[in-house]
Each structure stands twice: as C-alpha cells, then as structure tokens.
C-alpha positions as CSV (number, residue, x, y, z in Angstrom):
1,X,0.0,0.0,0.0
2,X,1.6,3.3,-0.9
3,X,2.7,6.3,1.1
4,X,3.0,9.6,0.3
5,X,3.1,12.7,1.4
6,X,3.9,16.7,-0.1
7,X,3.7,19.4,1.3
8,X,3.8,22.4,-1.7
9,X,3.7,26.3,-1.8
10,X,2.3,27.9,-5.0
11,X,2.9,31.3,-6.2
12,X,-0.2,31.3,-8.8
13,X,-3.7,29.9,-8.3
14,X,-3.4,28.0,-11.8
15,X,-0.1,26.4,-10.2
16,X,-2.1,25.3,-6.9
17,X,-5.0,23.5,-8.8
18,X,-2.9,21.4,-10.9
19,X,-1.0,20.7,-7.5
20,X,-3.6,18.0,-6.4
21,X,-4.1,14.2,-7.3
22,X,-7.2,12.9,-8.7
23,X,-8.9,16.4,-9.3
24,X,-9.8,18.2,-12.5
25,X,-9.9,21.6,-11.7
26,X,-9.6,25.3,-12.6
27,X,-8.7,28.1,-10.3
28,X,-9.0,31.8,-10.7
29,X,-8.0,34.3,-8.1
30,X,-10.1,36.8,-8.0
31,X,-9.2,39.2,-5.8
32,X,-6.0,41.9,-5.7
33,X,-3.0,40.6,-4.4
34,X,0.3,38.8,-4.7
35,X,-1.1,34.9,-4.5
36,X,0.3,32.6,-1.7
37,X,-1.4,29.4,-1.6
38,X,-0.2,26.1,0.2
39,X,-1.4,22.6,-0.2
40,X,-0.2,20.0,2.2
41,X,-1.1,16.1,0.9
42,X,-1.2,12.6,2.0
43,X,-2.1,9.6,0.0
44,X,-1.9,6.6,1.7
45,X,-3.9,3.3,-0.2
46,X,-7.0,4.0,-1.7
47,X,-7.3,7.3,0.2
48,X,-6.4,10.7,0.3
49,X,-6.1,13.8,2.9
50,X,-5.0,17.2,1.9
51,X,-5.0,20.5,3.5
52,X,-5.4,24.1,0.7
53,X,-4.9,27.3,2.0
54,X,-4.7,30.7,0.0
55,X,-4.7,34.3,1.1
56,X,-6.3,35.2,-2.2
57,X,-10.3,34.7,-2.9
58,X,-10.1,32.1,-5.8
59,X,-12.9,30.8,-8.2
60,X,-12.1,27.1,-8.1
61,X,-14.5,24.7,-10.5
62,X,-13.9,21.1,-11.5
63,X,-14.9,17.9,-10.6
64,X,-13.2,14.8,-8.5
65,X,-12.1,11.7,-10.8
66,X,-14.3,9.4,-12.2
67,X,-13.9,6.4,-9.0
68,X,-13.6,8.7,-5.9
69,X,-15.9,10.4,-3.7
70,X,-15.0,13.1,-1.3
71,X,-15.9,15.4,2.0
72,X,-14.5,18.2,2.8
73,X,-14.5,20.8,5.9
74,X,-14.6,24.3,5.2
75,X,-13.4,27.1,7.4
76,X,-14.4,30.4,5.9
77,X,-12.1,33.5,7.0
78,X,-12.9,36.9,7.3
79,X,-15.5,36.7,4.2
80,X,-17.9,34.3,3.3
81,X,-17.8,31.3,0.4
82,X,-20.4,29.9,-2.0
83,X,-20.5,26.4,-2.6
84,X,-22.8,25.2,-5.7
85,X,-25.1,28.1,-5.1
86,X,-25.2,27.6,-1.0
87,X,-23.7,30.4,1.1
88,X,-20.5,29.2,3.4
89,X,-20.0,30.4,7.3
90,X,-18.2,29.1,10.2
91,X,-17.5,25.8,9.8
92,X,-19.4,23.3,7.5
93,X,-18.9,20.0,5.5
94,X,-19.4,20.0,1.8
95,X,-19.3,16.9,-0.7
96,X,-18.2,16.2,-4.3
97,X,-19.6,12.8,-5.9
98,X,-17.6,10.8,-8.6
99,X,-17.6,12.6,-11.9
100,X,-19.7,15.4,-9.9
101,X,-18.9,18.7,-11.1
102,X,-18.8,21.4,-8.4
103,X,-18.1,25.2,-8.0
104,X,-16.5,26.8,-5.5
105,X,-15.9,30.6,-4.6
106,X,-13.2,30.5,-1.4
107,X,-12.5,33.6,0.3
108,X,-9.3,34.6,1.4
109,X,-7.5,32.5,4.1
110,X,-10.6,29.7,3.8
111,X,-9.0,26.4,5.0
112,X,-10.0,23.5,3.4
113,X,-9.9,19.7,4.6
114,X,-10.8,17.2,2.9
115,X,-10.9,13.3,2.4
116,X,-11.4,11.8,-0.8
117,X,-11.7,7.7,-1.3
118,X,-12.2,5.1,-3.8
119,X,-15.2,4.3,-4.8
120,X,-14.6,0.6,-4.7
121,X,-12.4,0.9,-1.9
122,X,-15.4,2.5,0.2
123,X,-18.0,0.1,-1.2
124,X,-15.9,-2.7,-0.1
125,X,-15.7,-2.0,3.2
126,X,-19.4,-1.3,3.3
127,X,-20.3,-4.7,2.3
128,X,-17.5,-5.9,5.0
129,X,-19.0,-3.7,7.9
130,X,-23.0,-3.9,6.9
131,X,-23.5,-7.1,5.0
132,X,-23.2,-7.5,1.2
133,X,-26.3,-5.9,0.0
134,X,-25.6,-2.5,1.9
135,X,-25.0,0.6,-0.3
136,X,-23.2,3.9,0.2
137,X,-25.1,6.3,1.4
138,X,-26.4,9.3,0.1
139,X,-23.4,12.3,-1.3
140,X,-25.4,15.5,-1.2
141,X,-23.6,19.0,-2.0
142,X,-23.7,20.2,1.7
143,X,-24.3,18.2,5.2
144,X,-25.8,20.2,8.1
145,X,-23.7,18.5,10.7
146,X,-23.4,19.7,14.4
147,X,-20.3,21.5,15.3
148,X,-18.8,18.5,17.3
149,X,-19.2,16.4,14.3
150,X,-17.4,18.9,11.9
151,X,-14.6,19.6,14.7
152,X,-14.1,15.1,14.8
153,X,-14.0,15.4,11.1
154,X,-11.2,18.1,11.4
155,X,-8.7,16.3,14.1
156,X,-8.8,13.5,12.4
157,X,-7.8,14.7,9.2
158,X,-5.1,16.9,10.9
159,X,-4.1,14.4,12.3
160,X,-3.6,12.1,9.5
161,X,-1.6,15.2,8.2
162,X,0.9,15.4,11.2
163,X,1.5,11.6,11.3
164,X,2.6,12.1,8.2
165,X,5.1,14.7,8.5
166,X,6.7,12.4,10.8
167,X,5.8,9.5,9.1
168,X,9.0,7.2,10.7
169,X,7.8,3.7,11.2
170,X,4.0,4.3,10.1
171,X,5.2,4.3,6.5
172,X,7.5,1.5,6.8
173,X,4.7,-1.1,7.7
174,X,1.8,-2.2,5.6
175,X,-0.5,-3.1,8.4
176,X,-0.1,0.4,10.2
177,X,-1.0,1.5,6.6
178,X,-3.5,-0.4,6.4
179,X,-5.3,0.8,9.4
180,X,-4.7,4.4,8.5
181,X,-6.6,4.0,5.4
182,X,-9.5,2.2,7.1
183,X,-9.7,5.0,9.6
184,X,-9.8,7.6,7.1
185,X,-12.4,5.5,5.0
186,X,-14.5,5.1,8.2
187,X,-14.1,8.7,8.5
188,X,-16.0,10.0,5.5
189,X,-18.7,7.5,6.1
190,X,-18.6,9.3,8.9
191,X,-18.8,12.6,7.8
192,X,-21.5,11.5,5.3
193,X,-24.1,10.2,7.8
194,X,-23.3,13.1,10.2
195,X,-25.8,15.2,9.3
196,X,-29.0,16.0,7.3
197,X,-28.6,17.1,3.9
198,X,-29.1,20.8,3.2
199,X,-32.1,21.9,2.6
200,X,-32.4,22.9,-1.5
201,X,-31.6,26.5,-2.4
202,X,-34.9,28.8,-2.6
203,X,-35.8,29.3,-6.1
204,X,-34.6,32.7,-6.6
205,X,-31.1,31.5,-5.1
206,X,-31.1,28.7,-7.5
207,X,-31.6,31.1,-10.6
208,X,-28.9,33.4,-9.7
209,X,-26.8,30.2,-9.7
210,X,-27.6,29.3,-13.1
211,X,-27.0,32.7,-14.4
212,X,-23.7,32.6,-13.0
213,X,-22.6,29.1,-14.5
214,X,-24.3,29.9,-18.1
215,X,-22.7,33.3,-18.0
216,X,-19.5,31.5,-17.2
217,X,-19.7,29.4,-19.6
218,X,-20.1,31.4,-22.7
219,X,-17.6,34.5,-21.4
220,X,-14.7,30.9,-21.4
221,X,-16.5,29.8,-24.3
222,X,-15.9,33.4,-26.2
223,X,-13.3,34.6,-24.1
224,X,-10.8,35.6,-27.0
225,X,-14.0,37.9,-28.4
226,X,-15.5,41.2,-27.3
227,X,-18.1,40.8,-25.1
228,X,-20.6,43.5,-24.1
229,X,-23.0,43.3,-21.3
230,X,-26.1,43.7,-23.7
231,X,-24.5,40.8,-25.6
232,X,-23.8,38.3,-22.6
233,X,-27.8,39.2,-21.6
234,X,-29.2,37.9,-25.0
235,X,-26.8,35.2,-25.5
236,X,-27.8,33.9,-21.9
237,X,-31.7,34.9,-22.3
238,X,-31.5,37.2,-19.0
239,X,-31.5,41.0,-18.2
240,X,-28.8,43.0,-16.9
241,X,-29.9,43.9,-13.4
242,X,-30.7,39.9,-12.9
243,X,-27.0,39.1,-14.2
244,X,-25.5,41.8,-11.8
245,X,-27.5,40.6,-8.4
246,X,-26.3,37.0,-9.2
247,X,-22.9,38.0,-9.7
248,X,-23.1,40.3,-7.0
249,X,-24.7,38.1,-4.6
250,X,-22.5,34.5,-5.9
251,X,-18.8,35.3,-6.9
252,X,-19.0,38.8,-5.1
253,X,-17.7,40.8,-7.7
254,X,-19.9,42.5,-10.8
255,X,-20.0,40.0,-14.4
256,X,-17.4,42.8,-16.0
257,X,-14.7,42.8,-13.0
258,X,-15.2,38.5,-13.4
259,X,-14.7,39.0,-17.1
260,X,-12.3,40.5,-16.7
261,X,-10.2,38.5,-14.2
262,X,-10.9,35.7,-16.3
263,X,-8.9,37.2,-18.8
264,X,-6.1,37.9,-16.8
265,X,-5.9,34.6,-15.2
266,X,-6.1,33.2,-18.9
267,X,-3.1,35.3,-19.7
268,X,-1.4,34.6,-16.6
269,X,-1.6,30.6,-17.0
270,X,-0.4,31.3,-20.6
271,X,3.0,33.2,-19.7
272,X,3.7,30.3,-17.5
273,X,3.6,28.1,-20.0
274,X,4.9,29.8,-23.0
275,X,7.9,32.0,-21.4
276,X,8.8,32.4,-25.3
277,X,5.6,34.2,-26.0
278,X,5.8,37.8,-26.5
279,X,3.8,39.8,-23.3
280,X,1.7,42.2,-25.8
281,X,0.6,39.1,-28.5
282,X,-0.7,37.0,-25.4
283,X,-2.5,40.1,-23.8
284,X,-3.5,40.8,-27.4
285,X,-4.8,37.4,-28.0
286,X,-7.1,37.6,-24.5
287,X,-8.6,40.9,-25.9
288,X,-6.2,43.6,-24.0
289,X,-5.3,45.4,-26.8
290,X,-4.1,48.5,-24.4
291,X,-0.8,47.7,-23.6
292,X,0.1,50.3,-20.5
293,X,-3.8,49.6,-19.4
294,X,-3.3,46.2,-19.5
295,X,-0.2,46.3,-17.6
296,X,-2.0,48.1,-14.9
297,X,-5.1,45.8,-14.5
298,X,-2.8,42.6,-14.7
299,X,-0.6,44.3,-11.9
300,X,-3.9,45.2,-9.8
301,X,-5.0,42.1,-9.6
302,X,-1.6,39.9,-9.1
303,X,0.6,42.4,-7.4
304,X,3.1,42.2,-10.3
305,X,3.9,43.6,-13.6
306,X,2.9,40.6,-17.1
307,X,7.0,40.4,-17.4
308,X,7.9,39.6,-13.4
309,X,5.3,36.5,-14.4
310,X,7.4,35.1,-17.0
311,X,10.5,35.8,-15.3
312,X,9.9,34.2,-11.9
313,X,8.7,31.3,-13.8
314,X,11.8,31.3,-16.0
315,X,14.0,30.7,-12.8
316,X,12.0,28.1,-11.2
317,X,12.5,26.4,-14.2
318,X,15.7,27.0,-15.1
C-alpha cells in the first residue's frame, strides 16, 4: 500500500490547482494581491487527505475523478464562500460525488480539509462492515452537521496530516498503513451520515446560480472575443440587473470585474507556459489590446507587472 506525502507552496492559483491528485480543476484568483497558496497532501492506499490554503479569494470549479468520492471541511475567514449556489460560514462540511462537477468561490484564508476515497475501496468495506447488500449512502452537496461532528472530522484529518510529517515507522509497515486508510475510509462515512442534507436553495437562489454558471460558460467559451453586457444578456436569455444581483450576490464581484479577471488569469496561465511568448501578443490574443492599461489591471490584480510572471517562472524552471 503506498505512502506519500507533499507538502507544496504555489505562487499562482493555476499552479495550486494542478498541485492535487485525482482532481480536475480550474482556479481563478479573484481578488487583488500577490497569490500565496499552500497545499499539504497525503495519500496513503485508496485514500487521500489534503489541507489548501490561499490568502487570495479564488474561483475554483472542476470535478473529482471518475472512481472517488470526497468530503470536505470548510473554514471560511474573514469573508464568506459559496459552494454550488449555498452560502458558506463558520465551519461546514461539503461533498463532491464521482464525476460530480462542483463550483467553489473560497474567500481569502478559507481552510479547506478534505478526504477523498475510492469508490470501490469504500463500497468494499461497506459490504464488509453492513452485509453484502448495503449501499453507500447518500453524497449530497452540503451536510448540516453539528459543530462537534465537523470539529471530529477536522482532528482526524489533521491528524492524519501530522503523522505524516513524521511518518518514521508508520510508512515503513503495511498493516499500520492499512489501518490508516480504514480510519480515514470510516471517517468520510462518517462525515457523510453526520448530518442532514441541506435543505435545497430557494428558487430565486437557484436562478442566480444558473445565471452565473451559463454566463460563465459562454464568457470561457468566447473569451478571445469582445463581449458586451447587452450581448452576454441575449446570449444567456436574462436582463442586466438579474445578471448583476447573481454575480453580485454568488462570486461577489460584478460579471465585467469577473470578465475580466478571467482574462487575466487566462493570460497569466499562458505566460507560465509559453515563457517564449511575446507579453503584448498573449495580452492581445485575450482581448487587452491596451498595452500600459493592460499592464496596470494585470498588476492590480496579481501584485506584479505581465514580465515579473514570466520571469519568476523562468527561474523556477531553469
């Protein structure tokens, strides 16, 4: 059974993303900042336990891989999250099905915890521990669970984490490996019977989360094109002021300041990638066609100038 543990700093929300197993994801950080984001991570057998941190608020949507399931304890900081349409406080758990896609708006400083298992790993032992014909139980978006529930979730995760950062004899022998996993596996059984699901989101919630996700969806679909507000209402089939309250109330920020943070992440992730690439043809190609302007929203929002990007990246690479 394997063992492994990593503990990573990111200096870019698109580099923290791709830093996790078993998730396809997207981040965008959307608010104004230099981005410092950690990600501490333990796989052990079928199962695995990470800890994400970032001091920037970050759009983060994706989905787990097609044979896991996962829970996860939110923290929110000093501002609130959204989770799939549902408004995040305090401390709560959330849940991503296999192949379920999810969105996530996490504020600044949010600390997330979660557990994710195989699927034929947890149905395994459920058939051990219940009897053959026993099923996993339900994996709904949010759990009300009490806060001694969420707080048993959270030390046993952590400290899952802190064995492994002195791992010593643990990952040396299979059975204590073993028993690790099953813990962990018990664990988000746990965490999903621990409370009812949440109740569904009133109707007028729900709508302003499908405005989001279909206004999302066509500004990445035409994100290299000029968009206009009048345009993303007709495309969509909604009005303005509805498309401003449901940005306003579900990623915080109006639909332009998102478009346009979109673009900038887009061009960020590029001169990571491509350190060849000249600065003005990638700005160009997002639709920042005003060089010094451009330079001054891309510095706004990531606390340093298009070239210090591809610089910084060119040393870590080097």
């Amino acid at each position: 059974m394997n063992f492994d543990h990593s503990h990573k700093r990111a200096r870019d929300a698109g580099e923290q993303a791709a830093s996790l197993h078993d998730w396809d994801q997207r981040y965008e950080q959307l608010s104004a900042g230099r981005f410092e984001g950690v990600v501490d991570e333990l796989r052990v057998g079928p199962v695995q336990v990470f800890a994400e941190r970032a001091n920037q608020t970050v759009m983060q949507a994706g989905r787990v891989c097609a044979d896991r399931v996962a829970v996860a304890l939110v923290r929110a900081a000093s501002s609130p999250g959204w989770f799939s349409g549902h408004r995040l406080q305090g401390e709560q758990l959330i849940s991503v099905a296999a192949q379920g896609e999810f969105d996530l708006v996490a504020g600044a400083d949010m600390q997330i915890l979660a557990l994710s298992v195989d699927l034929a790993a947890l149905r395994a032992l459920v058939a051990q521990v219940d009897g053959p014909d026993a099923d996993l139980p339900p994996v709904p978006l949010l759990l009300n669970a009490s806060r001694a529930a969420c707080a048993e979730y959270g030390r046993l995760l952590n400290a899952a984490l802190d064995l492994a950062h002195g791992a010593g004899d643990i990952s040396a022998h299979p059975a204590s490996r073993r028993m690790l996993a099953l813990s962990l596996c018990d664990a988000l059984l746990t965490g999903l019977r621990a409370g009812e699901p949440a109740r569904a989101l009133p109707a007028s919630a729900a709508s302003r989360r499908r405005i989001v996700a279909r206004a999302r969806q066509y500004m990445q679909a035409h994100a290299q094109e000029v968009i206009a507000v009048p345009d993303l209402c007709q495309a969509i089939g909604t009005s303005r002021r509805a498309l401003q309250y449901a940005f306003e109330e579900v990623m915080q920020i109006s639909p332009v300041t998102y478009l346009r943070a979109m673009r900038l992440n887009q061009v960020r992730s590029e001169l990571r990638q491509n350190r060849a690439a000249p600065v003005g043809d990638v700005a160009a190609r997002w639709g920042f066609w005003h060089p010094s302007r451009f330079a001054s929203d891309y510095k706004a929002l990531f606390g340093e100038l298009p070239s210090a990007t591809r610089g910084a990246h060119a040393v870590a690479v080097a």
